[in-house]
C-alpha angles and dihedrals in degrees: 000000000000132000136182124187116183137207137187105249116249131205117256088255102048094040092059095055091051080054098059098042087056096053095042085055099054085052097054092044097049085055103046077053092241113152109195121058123205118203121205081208098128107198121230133184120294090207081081088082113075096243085228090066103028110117117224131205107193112197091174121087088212100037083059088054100057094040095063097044095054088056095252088117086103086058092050111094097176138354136191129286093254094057100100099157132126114025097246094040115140093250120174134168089265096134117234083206110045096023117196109210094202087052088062099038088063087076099058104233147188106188126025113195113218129203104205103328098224084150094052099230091149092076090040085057087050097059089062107043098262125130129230136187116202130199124170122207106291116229096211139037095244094053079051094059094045087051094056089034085052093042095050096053086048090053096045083262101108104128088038091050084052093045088049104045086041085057097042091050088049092055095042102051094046094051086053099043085053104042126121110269104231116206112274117279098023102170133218150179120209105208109213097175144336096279084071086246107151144147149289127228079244090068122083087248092045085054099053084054086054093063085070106053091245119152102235098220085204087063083070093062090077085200127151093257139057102221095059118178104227134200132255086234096048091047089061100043086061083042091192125218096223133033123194118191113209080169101082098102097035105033099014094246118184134164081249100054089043089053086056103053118104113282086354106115093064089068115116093233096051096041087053097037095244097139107119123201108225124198097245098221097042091049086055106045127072105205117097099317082076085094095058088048093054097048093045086062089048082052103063099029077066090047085055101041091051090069 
């Protein structure tokens, strides 16, 4: 699930001109038509940097996240463009998605945090004597609290990370514990964006769900994939009993704008009023905004027992 790869550290200077080896070298072997690349980088602990000087780039929302509440915010010198929490975050326009090394490099770090590398740029870092620790989504709660726990010991936080993921755990446990029973079988659609697509049981959000007793109406699809787009038609054959939107920052979803769509209003979640408006990002990171996310879903379990 985790993986660190470290790097000894390099000065500004020297690490430029790796960069630009590196990338000479991709050029001339795209167009000798080679298709494999070998790096005389040889990787060396990270431990080597005091963790009260080391400099991190996170390119991870929820990474950022951690870091800052395990009081590592001092040591992050730049994150992505989508980190947007909190509020005083060091966030710059370095893309999570297409990733520039020598954009990253600019900023002379240590560590670089990673989201799910699907680009490689671990081993890119590597080339050029930076670190990099990589965690992909986790699919259970447990695999989320050894994430922050991991990521604190590699940043110098261990004992906050533990602090943090212990307190989390507590909240969470006890919001669920005291949540409203719905009767067997209640039924909902999580809403990810405008185009209908949503979630299993068998993702880290379906899970959380889960917690709750709820009937995912997405696990009914039986596709090959566990973020499914579903139909409008589909949507109102399951006619779910609850709908929850993680689309109000992205699409503008609102319970009015759901009660307006076409077909829509027979269905059993608009007629009773049991469409519930999600933070998007909170509803899609799994740092220490997982406790707002759980209680949002307690909320509105006790707005739909109390009818």
């Amino acid at each position: 699930m985790k993986q660190t790869i470290n790097a000894r550290p390099l000065g500004r200077v020297r690490r430029r001109s790796v960069i630009g080896l590196v990338l000479s070298g991709a050029v001339l072997m795209v167009a000798c038509g080679g298709d494999d690349a070998t790096s005389d980088s040889t990787p060396a602990d990270t431990s080597a940097v005091e963790s009260d000087s080391m400099r991190i780039v996170s390119l991870s929302p929820t990474h950022t996240e951690i870091l800052y509440a395990i009081g590592a915010g001092d040591l992050v010198v730049a994150v992505d463009s989508m980190s947007n929490y909190p509020a005083d975050a060091a966030i710059t326009d370095l893309s999570a998605y297409e990733p520039n090394v020598e954009a990253i490099a600019e900023f002379d770090p240590d560590l670089v945090v990673i989201g799910d590398d699907f680009t490689g740029l671990a081993e890119q870092l590597t080339a050029i004597g930076v670190g990099s620790w990589v965690s992909a989504a986790p699919t259970t709660l447990d695999e989320a609290y050894a994430q922050i726990t991991e990521l604190g010991e590699t940043v110098g936080r261990a004992e906050e990370a533990s602090a943090l993921a212990d307190s989390m755990k507590s909240d969470i446990d006890e919001i669920v514990a005291g949540a409203v029973q719905l009767p067997d079988g209640t039924s909902y659609f999580l809403e990810l964006d405008d185009t209908l697509y949503s979630v299993t049981s068998n993702t880290f959000v379906g899970s959380i769900f889960s917690l709750f007793g709820l009937r995912n109406i997405a696990d009914a699809t039986e596709g090959d994939t566990d973020y499914p787009q579903l139909s409008a038609e589909f949507i109102v054959s399951q006619d779910p009993t609850l709908i929850f939107l993680a689309d109000t920052k992205c699409c503008g979803a609102t319970a009015e704008s759901v009660a307006a769509r076409p077909g829509w209003d027979v269905l059993g979640a608009v007629m009773n009023g049991h469409v519930f408006e999600l933070d998007d990002d909170v509803a899609s990171r799994w740092g220490p905004r997982l406790v707002e996310f759980v209680a949002a879903i307690a909320d509105a379990l006790k707005v739909a027992g109390s009818e």
